[in-house]
C-alpha positions in Angstrom: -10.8 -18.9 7.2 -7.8 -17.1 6.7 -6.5 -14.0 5.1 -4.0 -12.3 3.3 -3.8 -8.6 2.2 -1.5 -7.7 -0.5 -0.1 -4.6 0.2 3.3 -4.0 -1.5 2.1 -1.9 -4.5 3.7 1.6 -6.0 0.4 3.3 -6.8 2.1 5.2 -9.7 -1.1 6.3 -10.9 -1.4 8.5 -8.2 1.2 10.5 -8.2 2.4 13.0 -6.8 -0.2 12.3 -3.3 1.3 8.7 -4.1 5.2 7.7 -4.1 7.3 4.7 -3.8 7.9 5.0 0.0 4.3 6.5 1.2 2.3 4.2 -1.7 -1.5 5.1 -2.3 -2.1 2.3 0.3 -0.6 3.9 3.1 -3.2 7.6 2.0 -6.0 8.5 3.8 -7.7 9.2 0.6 -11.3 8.7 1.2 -11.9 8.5 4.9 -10.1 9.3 8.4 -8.4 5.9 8.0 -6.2 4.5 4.6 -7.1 1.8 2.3 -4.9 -0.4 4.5 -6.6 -0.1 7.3 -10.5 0.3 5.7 -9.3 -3.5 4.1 -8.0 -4.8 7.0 -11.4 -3.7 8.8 -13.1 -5.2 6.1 -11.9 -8.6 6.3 -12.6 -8.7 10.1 -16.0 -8.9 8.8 -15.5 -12.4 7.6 -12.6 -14.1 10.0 -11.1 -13.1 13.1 -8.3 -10.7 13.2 -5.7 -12.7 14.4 -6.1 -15.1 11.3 -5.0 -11.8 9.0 -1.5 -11.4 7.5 -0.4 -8.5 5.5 2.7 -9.2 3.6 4.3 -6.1 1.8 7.9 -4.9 0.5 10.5 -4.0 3.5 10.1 -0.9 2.9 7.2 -0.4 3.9 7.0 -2.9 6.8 6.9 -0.1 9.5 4.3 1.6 8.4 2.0 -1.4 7.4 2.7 -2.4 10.7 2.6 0.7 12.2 -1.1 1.1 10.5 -2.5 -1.8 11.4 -1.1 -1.6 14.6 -3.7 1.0 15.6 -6.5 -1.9 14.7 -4.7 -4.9 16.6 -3.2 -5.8 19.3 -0.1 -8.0 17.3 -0.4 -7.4 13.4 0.9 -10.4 11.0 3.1 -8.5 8.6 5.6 -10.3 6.2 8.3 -8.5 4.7 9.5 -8.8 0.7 13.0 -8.4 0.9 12.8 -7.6 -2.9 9.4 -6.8 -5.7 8.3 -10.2 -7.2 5.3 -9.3 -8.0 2.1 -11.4 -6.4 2.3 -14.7 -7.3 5.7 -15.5 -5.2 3.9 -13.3 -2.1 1.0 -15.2 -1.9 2.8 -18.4 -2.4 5.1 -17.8 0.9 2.0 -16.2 2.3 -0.3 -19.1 1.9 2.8 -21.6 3.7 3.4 -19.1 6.2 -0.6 -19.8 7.2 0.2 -23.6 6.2 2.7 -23.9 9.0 1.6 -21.3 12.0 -1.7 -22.8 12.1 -1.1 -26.7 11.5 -3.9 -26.6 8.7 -5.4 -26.8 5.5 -7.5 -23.4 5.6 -9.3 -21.5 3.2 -7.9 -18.6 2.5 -8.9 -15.4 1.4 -6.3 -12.8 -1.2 -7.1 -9.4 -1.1 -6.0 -6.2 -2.8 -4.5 -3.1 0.1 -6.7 -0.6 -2.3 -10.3 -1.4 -2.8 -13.1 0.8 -1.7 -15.8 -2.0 -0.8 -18.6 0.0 1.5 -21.5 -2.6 1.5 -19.7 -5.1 4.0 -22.7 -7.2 4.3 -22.9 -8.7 0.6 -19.1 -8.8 0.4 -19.2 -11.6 3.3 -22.1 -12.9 1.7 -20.3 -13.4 -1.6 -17.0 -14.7 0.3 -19.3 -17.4 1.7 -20.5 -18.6 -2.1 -16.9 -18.6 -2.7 -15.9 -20.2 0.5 -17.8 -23.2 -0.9 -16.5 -23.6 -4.0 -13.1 -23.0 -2.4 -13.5 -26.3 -0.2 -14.6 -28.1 -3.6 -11.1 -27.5 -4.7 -11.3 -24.9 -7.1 -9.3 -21.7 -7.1 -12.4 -18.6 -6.9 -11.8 -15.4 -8.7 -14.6 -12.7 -7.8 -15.9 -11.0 -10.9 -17.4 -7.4 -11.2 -20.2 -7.1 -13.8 -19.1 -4.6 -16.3 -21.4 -1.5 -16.1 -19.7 0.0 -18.9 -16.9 -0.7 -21.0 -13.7 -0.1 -19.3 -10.5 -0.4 -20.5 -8.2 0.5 -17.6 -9.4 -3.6 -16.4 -8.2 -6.9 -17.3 -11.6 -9.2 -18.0 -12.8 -12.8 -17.3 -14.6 -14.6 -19.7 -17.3 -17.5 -18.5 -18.5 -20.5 -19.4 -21.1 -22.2 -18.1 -23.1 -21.8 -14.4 -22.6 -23.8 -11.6 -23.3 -23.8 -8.0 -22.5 -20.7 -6.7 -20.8 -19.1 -9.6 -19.1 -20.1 -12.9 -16.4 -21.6 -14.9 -14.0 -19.7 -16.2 -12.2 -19.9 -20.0 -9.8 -17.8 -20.3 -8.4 -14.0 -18.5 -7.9 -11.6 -20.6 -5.7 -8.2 -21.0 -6.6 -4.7 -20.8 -8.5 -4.2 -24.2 -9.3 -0.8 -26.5 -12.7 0.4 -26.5 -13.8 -1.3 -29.5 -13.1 -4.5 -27.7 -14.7 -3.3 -24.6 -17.3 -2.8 -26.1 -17.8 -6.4 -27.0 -17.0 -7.9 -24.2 -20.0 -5.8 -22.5 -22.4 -6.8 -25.4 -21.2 -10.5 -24.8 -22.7 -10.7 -21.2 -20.5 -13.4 -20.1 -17.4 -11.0 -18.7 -16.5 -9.6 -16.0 -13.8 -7.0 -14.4 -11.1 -9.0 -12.8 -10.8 -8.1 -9.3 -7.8 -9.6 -8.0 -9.2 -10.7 -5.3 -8.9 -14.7 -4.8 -10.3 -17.8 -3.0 -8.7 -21.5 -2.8 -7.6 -24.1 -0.3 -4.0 -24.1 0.7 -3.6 -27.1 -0.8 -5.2 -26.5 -3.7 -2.5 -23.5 -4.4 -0.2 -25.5 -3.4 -0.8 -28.3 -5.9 -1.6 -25.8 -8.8 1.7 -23.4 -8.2 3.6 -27.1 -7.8 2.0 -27.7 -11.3 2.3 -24.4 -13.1 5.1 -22.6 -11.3 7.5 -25.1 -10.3 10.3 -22.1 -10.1 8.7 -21.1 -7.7 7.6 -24.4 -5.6 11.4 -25.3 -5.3 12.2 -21.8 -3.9 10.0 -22.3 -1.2 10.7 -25.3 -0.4 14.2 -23.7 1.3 12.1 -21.2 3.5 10.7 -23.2 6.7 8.6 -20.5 8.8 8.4 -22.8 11.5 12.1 -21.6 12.0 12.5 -18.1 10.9 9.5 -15.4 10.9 10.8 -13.6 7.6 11.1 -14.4 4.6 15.3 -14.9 3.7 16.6 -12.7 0.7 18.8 -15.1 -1.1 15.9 -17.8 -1.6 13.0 -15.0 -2.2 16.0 -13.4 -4.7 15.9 -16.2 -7.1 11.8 -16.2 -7.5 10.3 -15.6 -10.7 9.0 -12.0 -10.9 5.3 -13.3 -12.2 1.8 -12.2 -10.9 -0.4 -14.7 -10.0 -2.3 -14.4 -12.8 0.3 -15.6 -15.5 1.5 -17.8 -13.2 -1.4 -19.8 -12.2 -4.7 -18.4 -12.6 -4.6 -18.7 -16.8 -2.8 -21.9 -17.3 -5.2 -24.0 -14.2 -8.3 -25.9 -15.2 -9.8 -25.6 -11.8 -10.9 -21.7 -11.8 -14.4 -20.6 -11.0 -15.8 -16.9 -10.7 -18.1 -15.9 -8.0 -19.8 -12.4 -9.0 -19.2 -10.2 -6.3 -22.4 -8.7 -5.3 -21.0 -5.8 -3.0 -19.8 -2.6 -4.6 -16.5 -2.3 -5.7 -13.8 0.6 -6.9 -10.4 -0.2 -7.8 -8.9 3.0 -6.6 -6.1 3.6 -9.2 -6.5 6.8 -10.5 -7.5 9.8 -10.3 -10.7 9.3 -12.4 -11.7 6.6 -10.0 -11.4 9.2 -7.0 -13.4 11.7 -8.4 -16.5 8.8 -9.4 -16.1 8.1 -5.6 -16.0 11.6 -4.2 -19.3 13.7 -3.3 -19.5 16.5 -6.1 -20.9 20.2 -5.8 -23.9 21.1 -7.8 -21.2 21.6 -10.9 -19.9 18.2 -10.4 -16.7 19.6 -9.2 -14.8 17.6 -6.1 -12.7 20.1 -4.3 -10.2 19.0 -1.5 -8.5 20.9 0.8 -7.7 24.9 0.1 -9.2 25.5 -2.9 -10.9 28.7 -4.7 -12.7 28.6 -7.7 -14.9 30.3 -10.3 -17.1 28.7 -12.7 -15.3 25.3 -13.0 -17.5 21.9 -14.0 -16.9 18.2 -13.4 -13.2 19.0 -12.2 -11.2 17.8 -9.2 -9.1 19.6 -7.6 -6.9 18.2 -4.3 -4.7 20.7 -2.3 -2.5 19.6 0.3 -0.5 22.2 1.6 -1.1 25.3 -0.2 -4.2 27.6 -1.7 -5.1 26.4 -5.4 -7.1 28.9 -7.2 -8.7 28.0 -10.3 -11.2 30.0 -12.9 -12.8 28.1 -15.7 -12.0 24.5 -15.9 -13.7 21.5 -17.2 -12.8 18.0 -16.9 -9.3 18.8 -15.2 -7.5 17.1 -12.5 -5.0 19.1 -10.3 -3.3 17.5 -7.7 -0.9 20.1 -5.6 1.4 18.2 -3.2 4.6 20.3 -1.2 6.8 19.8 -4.2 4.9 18.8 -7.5 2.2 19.9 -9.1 0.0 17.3 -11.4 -2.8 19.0 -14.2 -4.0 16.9 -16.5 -7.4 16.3 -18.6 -9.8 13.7 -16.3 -9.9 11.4 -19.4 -6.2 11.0 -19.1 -5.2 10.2 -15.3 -4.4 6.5 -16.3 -1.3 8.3 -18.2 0.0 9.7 -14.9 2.0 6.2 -14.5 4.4 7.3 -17.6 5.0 11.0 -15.4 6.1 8.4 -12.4 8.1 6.1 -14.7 9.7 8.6 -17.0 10.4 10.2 -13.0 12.2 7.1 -12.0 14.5 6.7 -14.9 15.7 10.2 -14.3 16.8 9.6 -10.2 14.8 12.2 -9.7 13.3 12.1 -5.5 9.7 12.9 -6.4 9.0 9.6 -7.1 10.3 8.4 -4.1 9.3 10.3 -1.2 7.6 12.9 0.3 8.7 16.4 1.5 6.5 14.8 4.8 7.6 11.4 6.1 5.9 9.4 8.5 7.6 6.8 10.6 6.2 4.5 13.6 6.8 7.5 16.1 5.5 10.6 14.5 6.6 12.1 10.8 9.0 14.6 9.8 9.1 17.5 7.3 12.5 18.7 5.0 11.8 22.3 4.9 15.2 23.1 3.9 18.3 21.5 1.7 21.5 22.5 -0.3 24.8 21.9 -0.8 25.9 19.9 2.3 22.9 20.7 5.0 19.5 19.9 5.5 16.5 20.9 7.8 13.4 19.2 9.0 10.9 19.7 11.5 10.7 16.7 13.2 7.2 15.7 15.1 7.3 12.6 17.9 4.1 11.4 18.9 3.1 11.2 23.0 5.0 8.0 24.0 7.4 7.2 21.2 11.0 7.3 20.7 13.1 7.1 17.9 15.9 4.6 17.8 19.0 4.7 19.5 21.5 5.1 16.1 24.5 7.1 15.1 25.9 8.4 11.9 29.1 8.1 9.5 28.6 10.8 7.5 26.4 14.0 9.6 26.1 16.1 12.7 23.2 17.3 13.5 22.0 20.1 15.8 18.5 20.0 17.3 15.9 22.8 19.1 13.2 22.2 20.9 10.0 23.5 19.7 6.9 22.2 21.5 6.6 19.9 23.9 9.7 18.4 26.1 12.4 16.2 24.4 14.5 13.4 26.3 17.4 12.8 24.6 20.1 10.4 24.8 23.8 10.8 24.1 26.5 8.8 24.2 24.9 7.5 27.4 24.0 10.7 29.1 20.4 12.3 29.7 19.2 15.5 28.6 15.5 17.2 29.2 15.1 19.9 26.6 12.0 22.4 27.1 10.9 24.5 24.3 13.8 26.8 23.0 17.1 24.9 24.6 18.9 22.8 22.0 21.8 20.4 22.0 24.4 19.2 19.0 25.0 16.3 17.9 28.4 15.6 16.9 29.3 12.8 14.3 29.2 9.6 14.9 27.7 10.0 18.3 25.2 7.8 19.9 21.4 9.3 20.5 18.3 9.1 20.5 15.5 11.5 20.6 12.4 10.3 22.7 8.8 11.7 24.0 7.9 9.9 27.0 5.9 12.7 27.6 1.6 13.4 26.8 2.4 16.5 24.5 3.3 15.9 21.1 7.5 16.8 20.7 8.7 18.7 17.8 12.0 20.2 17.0 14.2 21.6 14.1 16.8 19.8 12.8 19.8 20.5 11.1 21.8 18.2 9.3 25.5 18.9 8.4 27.6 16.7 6.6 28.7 15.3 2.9 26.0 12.4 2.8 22.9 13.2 3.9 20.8 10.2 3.8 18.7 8.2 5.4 20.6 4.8 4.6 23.2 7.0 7.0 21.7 5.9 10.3 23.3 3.1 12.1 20.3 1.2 14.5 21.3 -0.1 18.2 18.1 -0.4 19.6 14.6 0.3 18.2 11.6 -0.6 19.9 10.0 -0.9 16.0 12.0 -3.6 15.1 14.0 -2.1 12.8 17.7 -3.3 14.0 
């Protein structure tokens, strides 16, 4: 068996601790390690790890690979050049496993940001699917509604057979009312997203349904490149896999997945998940409070005090601030949207960045400068780059920094500092067991980080 984890998502509805560069995938949100990684763990439970790709957009492909890197020796990570949505993804995913392995597998499509705890039953219920998989059909695992949801898309069965169900028809997010009835019904479930099906079998059905997108790929040969070429993933249909092939195909069965399951997408879902105080309040990080119930609260960087709420959400992050009625977190995607149509950076990225070697923090910007604290982790180095448009000028904080300029060698202890003039060449690197920081300011007319020309990078990223 083989797998593939989708992991290319925005995770709008959990902004501000989730942003288009750091998505909710990437968060540690309810354990020392992220949803990433807790999936990628999970899947290790039912094939071995080497047999588990991760494809996500380019822009996050360091820090997917970065993540899982910490859980494997060689992570499998394909890169979007561009958002397609999932149906293209696990189409070049599914013949990227075609061709490295010389076989017709089974394989296994998995969300980045499920909380599945009970491993045990969720192998158990990817065996019943495994077998329906090698019959030929295409398995979709179903949640059995406890109540009626409407933040799900739903599944509607027909009748029982070996190991699950056939399925008639998907069906969109509903109102209440219709919710309602669905649960009443007894033959829906919660869509999961997560899939099952013979390579072949995808193959046939996408050839069949989604011929768009069987001709692009028939221009991408893995076998001689190990990413996936711009100009053919370019002119792919931006379709999920749903619309493409999962409605329209006659050879879908559901498997009801006996494990738990929690589609962490909002905030609301968090707070179900989250131990509660004897007031049903879930309080994170520096928080002080007085006669609040069934709130949550998350403070990441600074002291939220809070007297007298019930059924709120506030999420505190270094530079926004969400509050909002728990009823209404699935809204938070319109803040995010509404954010992006204005250009405006806090739906981007962080104040804190993390990158394969360590993270920085802006602490400082205006009119033509900017300052970060920069952190390198024991052992890393960042890559050996210049810039068009900045100088920068860099003290040591902690630990011992070796840089490199314009060919030249420098050891900086805590205190010394060194400029670095435009267009110079450098690197700063921590070869070192302390962890490195320094202050960096930034002096120039474009201060981005498209500004950063890449000569060598032991990340890949040249």
């Amino acid at each position: 068996m083989y797998g593939i984890i989708l992991a290319g998502g925005s995770g709008s509805r959990l902004w501000p601790l989730s942003r288009e560069l750091y998505p909710k995938q990437l968060l540690n949100l309810n354990s020392d390690k992220s949803l990433l990684q807790t999936t990628f763990e999970r899947l290790k439970f039912c094939m071995p790890s080497e047999n588990i790709l991760s494809i996500t957009n380019t822009k996050h492909t360091s820090n997917v690979r970065m993540q899982l890197g910490a859980l494997t020796e060689s992570p499998i990570v394909l890169a979007e050049p561009v958002s397609k949505n999932t149906a293209p993804a696990i189409a070049l995913a599914a013949k990227y496993i075609m061709q490295k392995s010389n076989s017709d597998p089974v394989i296994l499509v998995v969300p980045s940001d499920h909380l599945i705890e009970d491993t045990e039953k969720f192998l158990s219920t990817v065996k019943k699917g495994e077998k329906l998989a090698e019959e030929g059909y295409i398995v979709t695992f179903g949640i059995e509604p406890a109540y009626p949801e409407t933040g799900y898309g739903y599944i509607n069965t027909l009748e029982e057979i070996e190991n699950g169900y056939r399925v008639k028809e998907f069906v969109e997010k509903p109102d209440l009312e219709t919710a309602k009835k669905y649960v009443t019904a007894g033959t829906y479930f919660w869509n999961s997203g997560i899939f099952m099906f013979k390579a072949s079998t995808l193959t046939a059905e996408i050839q069949k349904y989604a011929p768009e997108i069987a001709k692009n790929s028939q221009n991408i040969d893995f076998n001689k490149t190990g990413d996936i070429p711009f100009i053919e993933f370019d002119k792919m249909p931006n379709i999920s896999i749903d619309y493409a092939v999962m409605e329209k195909s006659d050879r879908i069965a559901l498997v009801k997945l006996e494990s738990d399951w929690n589609d962490l997408g909002s905030w609301q879902s968090i707070y179900d998940v989250s131990p509660k105080d004897k007031n049903d309040n879930v309080f994170i990080g520096h928080v002080l409070d007085k006669g609040s119930k069934g709130s949550f609260v998350y403070a990441s960087s600074k002291l939220v005090a809070t007297i007298g709420l019930e059924d709120t959400v506030i999420i505190e992050t270094e530079d926004a601030i969400l509050a909002c009625k728990k009823d209404r977190t699935q809204e938070v995607k319109h803040i995010y949207e509404t954010l992006k149509k204005q250009n405006d950076d806090t739906h981007l990225i962080h104040k804190t960045v993390y990158r394969p070697w360590g993270f920085y923090t802006v602490i400082a910007q205006g009119d033509g400068f900017q300052t970060k604290i920069i952190h390198v982790n024991p052992g890393q180095k960042l890559s050996l780059q210049s810039h068009n448009h900045r100088s920068e000028h860099w003290v040591v904080l902690n630990g011992m920094a070796k840089v490199i300029l314009e060919g030249k060698e420098l050891v900086l202890s805590p205190g010394h500092s060194v400029d670095i003039p435009l267009k110079a060449i450098h690197s700063l690197q921590n070869p070192y067991k302390d962890n490195l920081e320094i202050i960096e300011v930034q002096k120039g007319d474009l201060l981005l980080e498209e500004d950063i020309i890449r000569y060598e990078d032991m990340y890949g990223r040249v």
